[in-house]
C-alpha positions as CSV (number, residue, x, y, z in Angstrom):
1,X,136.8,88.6,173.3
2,X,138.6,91.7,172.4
3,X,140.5,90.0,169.8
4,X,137.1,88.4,168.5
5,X,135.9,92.3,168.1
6,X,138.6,93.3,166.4
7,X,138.3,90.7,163.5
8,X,134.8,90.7,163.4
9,X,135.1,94.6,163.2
10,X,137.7,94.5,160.2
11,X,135.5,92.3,158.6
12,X,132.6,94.3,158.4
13,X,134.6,97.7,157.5
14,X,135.8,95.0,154.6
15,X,132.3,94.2,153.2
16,X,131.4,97.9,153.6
17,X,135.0,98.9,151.3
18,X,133.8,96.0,149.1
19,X,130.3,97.7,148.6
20,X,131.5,101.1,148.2
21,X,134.0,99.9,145.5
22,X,130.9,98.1,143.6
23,X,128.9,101.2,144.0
24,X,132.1,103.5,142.0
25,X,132.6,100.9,139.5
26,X,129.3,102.0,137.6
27,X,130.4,103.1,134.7
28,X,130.1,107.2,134.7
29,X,128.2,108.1,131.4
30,X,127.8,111.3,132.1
31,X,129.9,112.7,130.1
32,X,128.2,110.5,126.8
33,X,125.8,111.0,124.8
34,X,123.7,108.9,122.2
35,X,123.8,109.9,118.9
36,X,120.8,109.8,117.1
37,X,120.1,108.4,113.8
38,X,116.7,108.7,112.2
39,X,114.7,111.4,112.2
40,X,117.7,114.2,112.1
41,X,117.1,117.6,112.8
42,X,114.6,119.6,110.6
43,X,113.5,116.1,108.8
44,X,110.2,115.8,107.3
45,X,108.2,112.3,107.5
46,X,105.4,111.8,104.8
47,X,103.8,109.7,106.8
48,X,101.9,109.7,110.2
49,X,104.0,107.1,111.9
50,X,107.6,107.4,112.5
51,X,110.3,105.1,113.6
52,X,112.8,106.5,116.4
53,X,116.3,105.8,116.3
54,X,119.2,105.7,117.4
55,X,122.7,104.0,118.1
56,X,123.8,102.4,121.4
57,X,125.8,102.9,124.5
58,X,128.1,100.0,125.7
59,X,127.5,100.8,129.6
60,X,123.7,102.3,129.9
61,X,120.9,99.9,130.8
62,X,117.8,101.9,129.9
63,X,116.8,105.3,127.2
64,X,114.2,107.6,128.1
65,X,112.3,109.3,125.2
66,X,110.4,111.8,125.3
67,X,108.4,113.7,122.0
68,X,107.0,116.9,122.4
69,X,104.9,119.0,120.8
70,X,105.8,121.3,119.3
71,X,109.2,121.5,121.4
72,X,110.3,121.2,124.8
73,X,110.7,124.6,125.2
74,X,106.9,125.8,124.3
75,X,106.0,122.2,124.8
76,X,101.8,121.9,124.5
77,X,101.6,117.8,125.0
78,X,104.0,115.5,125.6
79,X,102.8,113.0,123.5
80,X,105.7,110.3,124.7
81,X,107.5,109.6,127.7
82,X,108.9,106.1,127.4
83,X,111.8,104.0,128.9
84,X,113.3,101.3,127.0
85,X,115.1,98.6,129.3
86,X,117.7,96.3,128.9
87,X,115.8,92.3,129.0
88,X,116.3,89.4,130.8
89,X,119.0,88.6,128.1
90,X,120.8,91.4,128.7
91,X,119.3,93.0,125.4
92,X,118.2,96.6,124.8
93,X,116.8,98.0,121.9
94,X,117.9,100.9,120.2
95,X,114.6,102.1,118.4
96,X,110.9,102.5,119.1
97,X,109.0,101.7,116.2
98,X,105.6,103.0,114.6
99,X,104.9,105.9,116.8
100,X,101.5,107.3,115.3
101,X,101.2,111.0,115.4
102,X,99.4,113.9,113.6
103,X,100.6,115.9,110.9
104,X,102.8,119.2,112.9
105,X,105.8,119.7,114.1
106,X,107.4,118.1,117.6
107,X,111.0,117.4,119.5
108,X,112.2,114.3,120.3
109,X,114.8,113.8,122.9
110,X,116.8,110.9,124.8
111,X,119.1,109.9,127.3
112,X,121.0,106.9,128.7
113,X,120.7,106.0,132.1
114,X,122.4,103.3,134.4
115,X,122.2,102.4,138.2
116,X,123.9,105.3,138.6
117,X,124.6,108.0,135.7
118,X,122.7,109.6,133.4
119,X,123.3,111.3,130.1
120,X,122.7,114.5,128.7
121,X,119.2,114.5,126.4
122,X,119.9,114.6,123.0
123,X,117.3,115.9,120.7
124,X,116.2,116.9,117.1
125,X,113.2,118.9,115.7
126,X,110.9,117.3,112.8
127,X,107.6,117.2,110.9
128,X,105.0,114.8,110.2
129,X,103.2,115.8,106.7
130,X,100.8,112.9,105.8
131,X,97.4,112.5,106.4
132,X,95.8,115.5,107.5
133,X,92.4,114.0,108.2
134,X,94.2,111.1,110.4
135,X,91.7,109.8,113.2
136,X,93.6,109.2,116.7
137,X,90.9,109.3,118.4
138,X,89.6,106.8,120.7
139,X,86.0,105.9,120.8
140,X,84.2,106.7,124.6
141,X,83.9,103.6,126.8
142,X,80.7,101.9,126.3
143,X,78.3,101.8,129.5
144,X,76.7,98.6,129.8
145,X,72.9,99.0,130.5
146,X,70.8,95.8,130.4
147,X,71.4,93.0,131.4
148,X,71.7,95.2,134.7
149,X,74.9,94.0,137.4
150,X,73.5,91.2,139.4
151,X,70.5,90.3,137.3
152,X,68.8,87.0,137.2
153,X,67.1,85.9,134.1
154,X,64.4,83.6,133.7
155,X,64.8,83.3,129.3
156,X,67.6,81.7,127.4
157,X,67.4,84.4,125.4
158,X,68.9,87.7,126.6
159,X,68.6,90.6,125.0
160,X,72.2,92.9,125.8
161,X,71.7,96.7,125.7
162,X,74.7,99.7,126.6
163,X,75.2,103.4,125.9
164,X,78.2,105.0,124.3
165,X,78.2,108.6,122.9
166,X,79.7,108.3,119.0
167,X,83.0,110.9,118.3
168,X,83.4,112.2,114.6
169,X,85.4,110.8,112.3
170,X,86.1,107.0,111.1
171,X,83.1,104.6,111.5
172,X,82.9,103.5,115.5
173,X,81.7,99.2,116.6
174,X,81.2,98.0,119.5
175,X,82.4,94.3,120.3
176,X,80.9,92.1,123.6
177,X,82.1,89.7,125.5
178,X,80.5,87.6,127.3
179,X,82.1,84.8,129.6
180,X,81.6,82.0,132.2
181,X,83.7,83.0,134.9
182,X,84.7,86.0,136.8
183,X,88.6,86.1,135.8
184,X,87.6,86.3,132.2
185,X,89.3,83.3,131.4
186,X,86.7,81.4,130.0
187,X,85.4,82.7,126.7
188,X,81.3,82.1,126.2
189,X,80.9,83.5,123.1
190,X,81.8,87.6,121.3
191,X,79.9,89.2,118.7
192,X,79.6,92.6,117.2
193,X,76.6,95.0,118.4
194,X,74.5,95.9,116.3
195,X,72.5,100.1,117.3
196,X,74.4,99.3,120.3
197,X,72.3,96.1,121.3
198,X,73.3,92.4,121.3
199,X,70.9,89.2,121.0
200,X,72.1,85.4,121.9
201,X,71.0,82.7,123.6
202,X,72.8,81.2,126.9
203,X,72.6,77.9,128.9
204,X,71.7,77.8,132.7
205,X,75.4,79.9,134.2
206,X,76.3,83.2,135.3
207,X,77.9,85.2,132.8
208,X,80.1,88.2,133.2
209,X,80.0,90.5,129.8
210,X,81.3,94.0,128.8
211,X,81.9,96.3,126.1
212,X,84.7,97.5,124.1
213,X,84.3,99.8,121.1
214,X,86.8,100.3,118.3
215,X,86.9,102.7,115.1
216,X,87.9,102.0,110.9
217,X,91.2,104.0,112.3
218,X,92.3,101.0,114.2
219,X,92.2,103.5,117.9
220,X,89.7,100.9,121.1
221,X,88.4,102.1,123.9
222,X,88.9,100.9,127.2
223,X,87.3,98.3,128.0
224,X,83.4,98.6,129.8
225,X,82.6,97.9,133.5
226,X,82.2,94.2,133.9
227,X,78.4,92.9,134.8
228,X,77.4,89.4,136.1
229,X,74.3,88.1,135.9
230,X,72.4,84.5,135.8
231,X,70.0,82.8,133.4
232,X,67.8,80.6,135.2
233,X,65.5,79.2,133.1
234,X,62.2,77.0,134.3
């Protein structure tokens, strides 16, 4: 028995060497950094979206970036916070595309990171000069009114009905949906409101319907609550 211990004890302080060994042979980039390459510091985009790059590092397995505006310093939103992985394929990008933003001045930043090590940030200053009456702003989530949650209707015709209050700036529609089972699989039929009412007519079912506005700007809300109800006719 003793001499059973003794093996089974070495080969346990074995798998625990092996594990610590896996655990130092994560690559240290600590001491890296990534370089960036578009935009540089003090660069001015004439446009209101900007593509973030920047070039790779052999051993890191995710980037973090950040934008802030107007710096990280005196930093009054930060307006990205992002982590890029490395995929299933052992890909990882090395840009972020299309970030829309308002004309002013912000910071980006970003660092490597592995299972075990992380960079420095690396960061630059730049402006965005385009449109100065750009619309980012979401329209409000709609609030479905009528048919109420739970209703049972005795017309084929039903008459849909929500509130939303409008926000300034590009024109604002509202789109329903309206389908046949409770996962939202199974499409009915979608139109576009019209004064923030909706008119169809619907075969003997529940239905579950909701809400979602958009604006000319391309920004959507979130979508409404979901309601059910049940036509029922005679």
């Amino acid at each position: 028995m003793r001499v059973l211990f003794t093996i089974m004890g070495l080969a346990l302080f074995l798998v625990g060497l092996t594990s610590c060994e896996d655990i130092l042979e994560v690559p240290d980039i600590s001491g890296q950094r990534v370089e960036l390459v578009a935009p540089l510091n003090n660069t001015v985009v004439n446009q209101n979206t900007v593509n973030l790059t920047w070039n790779g590092l052999a051993d890191v397995d995710a980037y973090r970036i950040q934008v802030a505006l107007p710096n990280f310093e005196n930093a009054a939103q930060i307006v990205l916070d992002s982590l890029i992985v490395r995929d299933t394929l052992g890909q990882i990008a090395t840009g972020l595309e299309r970030l829309l933003l308002l004309n002013g001045g912000y910071e980006w930043r970003i660092q490597g990171l592995n299972s075990g090590f992380e960079t420095p940030f690396t960061s630059a200053i730049f402006s965005i000069n385009g449109d100065e009456n750009l619309d980012l702003t979401p329209p409000n989530v709609p609030i479905p009114t009528s048919p109420s949650d739970g209703a049972s209707l005795d017309d084929a015709e039903v008459n849909f009905a929500w509130t939303r209050q409008d926000v300034s700036g590009t024109a604002e529609r509202d789109s329903i949906f309206i389908f046949k089972d409770e996962a939202l699989q199974v499409l009915e039929t979608k139109g576009l409101g019209a004064n923030k009412t909706y008119t169809t007519n619907l075969g003997d079912d529940t239905y579950f319907w909701f809400v979602q506005a958009f604006d000319g700007a391309g920004n959507e809300s979130n979508t409404s609550e979901v309601f059910e109800f049940t036509v029922n006719v005679p």
